[in-house]
Residue, then its C-alpha position, 0 to 999 in steps of 0.5 A: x541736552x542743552x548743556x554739557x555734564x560739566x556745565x551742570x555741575x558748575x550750576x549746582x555747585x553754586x547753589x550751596x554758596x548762593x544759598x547759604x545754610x546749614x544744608x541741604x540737597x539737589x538733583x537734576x534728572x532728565x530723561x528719567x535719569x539722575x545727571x547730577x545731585x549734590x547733597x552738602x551740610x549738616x543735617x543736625x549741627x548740633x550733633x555734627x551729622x552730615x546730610x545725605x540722600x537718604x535725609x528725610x526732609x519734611x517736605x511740606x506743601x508738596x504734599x498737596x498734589x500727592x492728596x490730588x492725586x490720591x483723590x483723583x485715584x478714589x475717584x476711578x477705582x474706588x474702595x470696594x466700599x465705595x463702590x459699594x455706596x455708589x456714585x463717588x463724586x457724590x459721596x465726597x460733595x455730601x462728606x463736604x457740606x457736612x464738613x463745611x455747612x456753608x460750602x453747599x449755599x456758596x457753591x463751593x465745590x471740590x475743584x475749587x478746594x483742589x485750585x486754591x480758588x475756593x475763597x476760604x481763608x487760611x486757617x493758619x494766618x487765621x490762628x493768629x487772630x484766634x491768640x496762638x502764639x508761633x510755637x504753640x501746638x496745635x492739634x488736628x481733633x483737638x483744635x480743628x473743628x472749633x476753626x471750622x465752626x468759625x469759618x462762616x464767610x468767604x473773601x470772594x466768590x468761589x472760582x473767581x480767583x485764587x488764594x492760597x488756603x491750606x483749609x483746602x486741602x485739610x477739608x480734602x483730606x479730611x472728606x477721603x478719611x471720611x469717605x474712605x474710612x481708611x487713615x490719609x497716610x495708609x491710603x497715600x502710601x498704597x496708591x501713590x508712594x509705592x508706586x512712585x518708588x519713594x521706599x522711605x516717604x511717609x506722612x508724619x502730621x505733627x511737625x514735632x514728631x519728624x523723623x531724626x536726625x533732619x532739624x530745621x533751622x532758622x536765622x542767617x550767618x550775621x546773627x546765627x542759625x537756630x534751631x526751630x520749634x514747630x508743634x503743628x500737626x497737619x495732614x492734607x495741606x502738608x505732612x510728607x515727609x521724603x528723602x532726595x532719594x524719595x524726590x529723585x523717584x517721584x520725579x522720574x514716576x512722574x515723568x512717565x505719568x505726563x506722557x499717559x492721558x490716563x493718569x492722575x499726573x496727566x490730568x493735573x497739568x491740564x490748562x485750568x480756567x477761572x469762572x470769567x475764562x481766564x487762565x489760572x496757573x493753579x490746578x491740582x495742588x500744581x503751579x505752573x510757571x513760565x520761567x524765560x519761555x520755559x512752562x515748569x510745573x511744580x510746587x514749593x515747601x515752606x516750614x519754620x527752618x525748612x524750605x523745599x521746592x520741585x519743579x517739572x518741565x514736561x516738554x524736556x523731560x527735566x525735574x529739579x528738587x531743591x531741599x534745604x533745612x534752612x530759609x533760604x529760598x529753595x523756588x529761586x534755586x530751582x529757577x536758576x538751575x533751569x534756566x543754567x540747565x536749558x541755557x536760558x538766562x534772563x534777558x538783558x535790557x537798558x534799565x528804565x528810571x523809576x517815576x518818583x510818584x511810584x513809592x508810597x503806600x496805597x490801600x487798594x479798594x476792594x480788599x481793603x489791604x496796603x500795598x507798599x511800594x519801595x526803591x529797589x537795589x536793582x536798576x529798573x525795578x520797584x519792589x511792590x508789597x502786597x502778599x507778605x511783607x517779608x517777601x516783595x515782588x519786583x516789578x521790571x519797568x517798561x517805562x518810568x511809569x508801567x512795570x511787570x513781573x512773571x505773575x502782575x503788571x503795574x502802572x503808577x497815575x499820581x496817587x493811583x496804583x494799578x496792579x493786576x495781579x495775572x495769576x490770581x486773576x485779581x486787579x487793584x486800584x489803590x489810592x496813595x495813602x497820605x500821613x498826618x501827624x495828628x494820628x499819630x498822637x490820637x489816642x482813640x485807637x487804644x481800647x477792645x475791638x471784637x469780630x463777632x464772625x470769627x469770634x476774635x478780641x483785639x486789644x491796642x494798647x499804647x500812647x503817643x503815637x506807639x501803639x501796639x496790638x494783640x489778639x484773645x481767641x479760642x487758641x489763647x491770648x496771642x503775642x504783642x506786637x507793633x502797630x504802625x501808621x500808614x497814613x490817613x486812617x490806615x495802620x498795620x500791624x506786624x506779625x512776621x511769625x505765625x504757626x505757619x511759615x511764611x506768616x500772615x505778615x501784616x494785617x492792614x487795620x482801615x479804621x472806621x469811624x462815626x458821624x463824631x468822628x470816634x474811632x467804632x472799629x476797623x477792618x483788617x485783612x492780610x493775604x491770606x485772610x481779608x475782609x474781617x470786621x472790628x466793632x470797638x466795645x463800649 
């Protein structure tokens, strides 16, 4: 061990003060033991009852690799039903193009689904331009199938890059259902949970219906915690739902699976390559990370008034969970319990000034998406905006006019912005976006705009210059909210909550126009979901 027992508890006791919330739970296991775990808080405020190991959290997105590993189960002892229909790859690729017609003519397979590098965009961002509105409900038989008649593009080839879309992972649940004939939580329960040793995990796919008395809150201490609404049913991109206890034996069943090249485990943590060779860092329902030198495997949980994170390192034979039921950020908790726990802190190095041209907004080509970039509280480092507004990425500089983080690198040349976003196998060039004040008075932006493919209406209201925005679908008549220039012919559109959690963020709006000069529609995208075109009506 690293560190001695002592140490560790100083690590962990800092977690609840440096991520501050209604509560939460941890624990540190190496060698298939618990060294330490500390649960603290309260599970419900409001009924003063306190969390403890046996809180059941909603454990989110971590579901996705228990579906992989269910799948991967299927596959190599298949259901005597199966068995009996024949090859079962087959039997998946055939319930998939039936799902999802265009999957056969795109070449879209089943690994693509299991490594985000599908291109489908994400029907959660995506029910924001369909007019849900962030508590509304939204149900698996009674909504789904009207998501996937309006899913008839993707936003880029398949295999070429990765993008988080949890249709993924509904399509993969979806196809073992189908193939199966069995319910996803029977079959999940059977063939991974029980043999984990989680006696209390289960899946729960409508969010409303968690079992009590675990709440999720949002907010903070300056304006107050509250208590959130979900009503989103899921099942396949998330729904389990576990306790630390539950955590805690996954960890150590998974420990003994990465040392047996038979199992499901073992396979999922393969090295995985795009189409070009390029390493990807998503395989499996996994991410693979290096922290400090430190390959760590795992995945994180994200829902309104939840946060959870998990991450393995194979080599060390260490696991660290991380539940809070508020919105602190559970990934960085981890990271700093690893790098106390393997003393690994983070190099130190003489801070280097940021080149003034770096901050601006650019709109990259490709995508056709804004990327902001901002002075940083820390010496040495820009914040750069790209993937959700809420959450920028700092860029660590090498010299005034080059940076780099754990998953891009950057270079400013004037008003051109080159981000190579390393774990998407995406590279940007964005061209600095330039305000005019004569855009802000047009009035032409007002008006009705319809996307025909995802069968959308957006209507922009306003004058002088506040402009705002909302979106009619078959979900309903979505939310107002503000619109904001950006520069040249480029504006975005907030939306800081959505069904799902973290929300799309902004929607870049690249307006078009005619030979006139009137505005006949735009094109809008976020990071989920980009590439989807406005024709303004007449």
């Amino acid at each position: 061990m690293s560190v001695q027992k002592q140490t560790i508890e100083e690590i962990i006791n800092v977690i609840p003060l440096r991520y501050r919330g209604p509560g939460g739970a941890l624990a540190v296991i190496k060698n298939g033991e618990v060294i330490s775990q500390r649960v603290w808080g309260y599970a419900d405020q409001s009924r003063r009852i306190p969390v403890d190991p046996s809180t059941q959290f909603p454990i989110c997105s971590i579901t996705k690799q228990f579906v992989c590993g269910l799948m991967m189960d299927l596959h190599r002892n298949p259901t005597p039903t199966m068995a009996a229909k024949g090859d079962v790859q087959s039997q998946f690729i055939e319930k998939l193009h039936e799902l999802l017609p265009m999957a056969r003519e795109k070449g879209l397979t089943l690994q693509n689904l299991c490594d985000m590098q599908s291109g489908i965009r994400d029907y959660w961002a995506m029910t924001t331009l369909w007019g849900a509105k962030p508590e509304d409900e939204f149900l698996i038989d009674r909504d789904t199938p009207s998501m996937l008649d309006r899913t008839k593009s993707l936003h880029f080839e398949p295999g070429t890059e990765y993008s988080y879309s949890n249709v993924n992972f509904y399509l993969l649940g979806r196809i073992i259902e189908h193939v199966t004939g069995e319910p996803l939580g029977k079959l999940l329960e059977e063939r991974v949970l029980k043999p984990a040793g989680m006696t209390t995990a289960l899946l729960c796919p409508n969010t409303a219906h968690h079992p009590p008395p675990c709440v999720g809150y949002e907010g903070n201490e300056d304006h107050g915690f509250y208590e959130a609404v979900n009503r989103m049913e899921w099942s396949g991109d998330a729904g389990l739902v576990a306790s630390l206890n539950d955590m805690i034996a996954y960890e150590k069943y998974l420990d003994q699976l990465s040392a047996d090249p038979q199992s499901w485990y073992y396979t999922a943590t393969r090295p995985q390559t795009y189409s070009d060779g390029a390493a990807a860092r998503y395989h499996y329902g996994l991410s693979h990370v290096d922290i400090n030198g430190i390959n760590a495997i795992g995945h994180g949980g994200a829902l309104r008034g939840y946060r959870l994170h998990r991450k393995h390192v194979p080599q060390e034979h260490l696991s660290v969970v991380v539940l809070f039921n508020h919105e602190a950020d559970a990934s960085a908790a981890v990271e700093d319990i690893l790098r106390g726990v393997l003393n690994r802190p983070n190099p130190e190095s003489a801070p280097m000034k940021p080149a003034a041209e770096w901050y601006g907004v650019f709109l990259d080509q490709a995508t056709q998406l804004a990327i902001t970039v901002a002075k940083s509280s820390r010496e040495g480092e820009v914040l750069v905006t790209y993937d959700a507004h809420l959450e920028p990425a700092s860029l660590k500089l090498i010299d005034a006019k080059n940076g780099k983080s754990r998953s891009m690198t950057g270079s400013i040349d004037g008003d051109v912005l080159h981000i190579h976003r390393v774990s998407e196998n995406r590279k940007l060039e964005a061209r600095r976006l330039t305000p005019r004040d004569s855009s802000l008075k047009e009035p032409a932006l007002t008006g009705d705009y319809y996307c025909e493919e995802v069968d959308s209406t957006f209507h922009c209201i306003g004058e002088a210059g506040m402009l705002y925005g909302c979106f009619d679908g078959y979900l309903g008549q979505g939310i107002v909210t503000p619109i904001r220039y950006l520069g040249d012919d480029v504006w975005a559109l907030s939306c800081p909550r959505g069904l799902d959690a973290p929300a799309p963020g902004d929607w870049t709006m690249v307006i078009h126009r005619d030979e006139s000069g009137s505005v006949v529609g735009f094109k809008t995208g976020c990071w989920l979901a980009r590439g989807l075109d406005f024709v303004k009506k007449q």
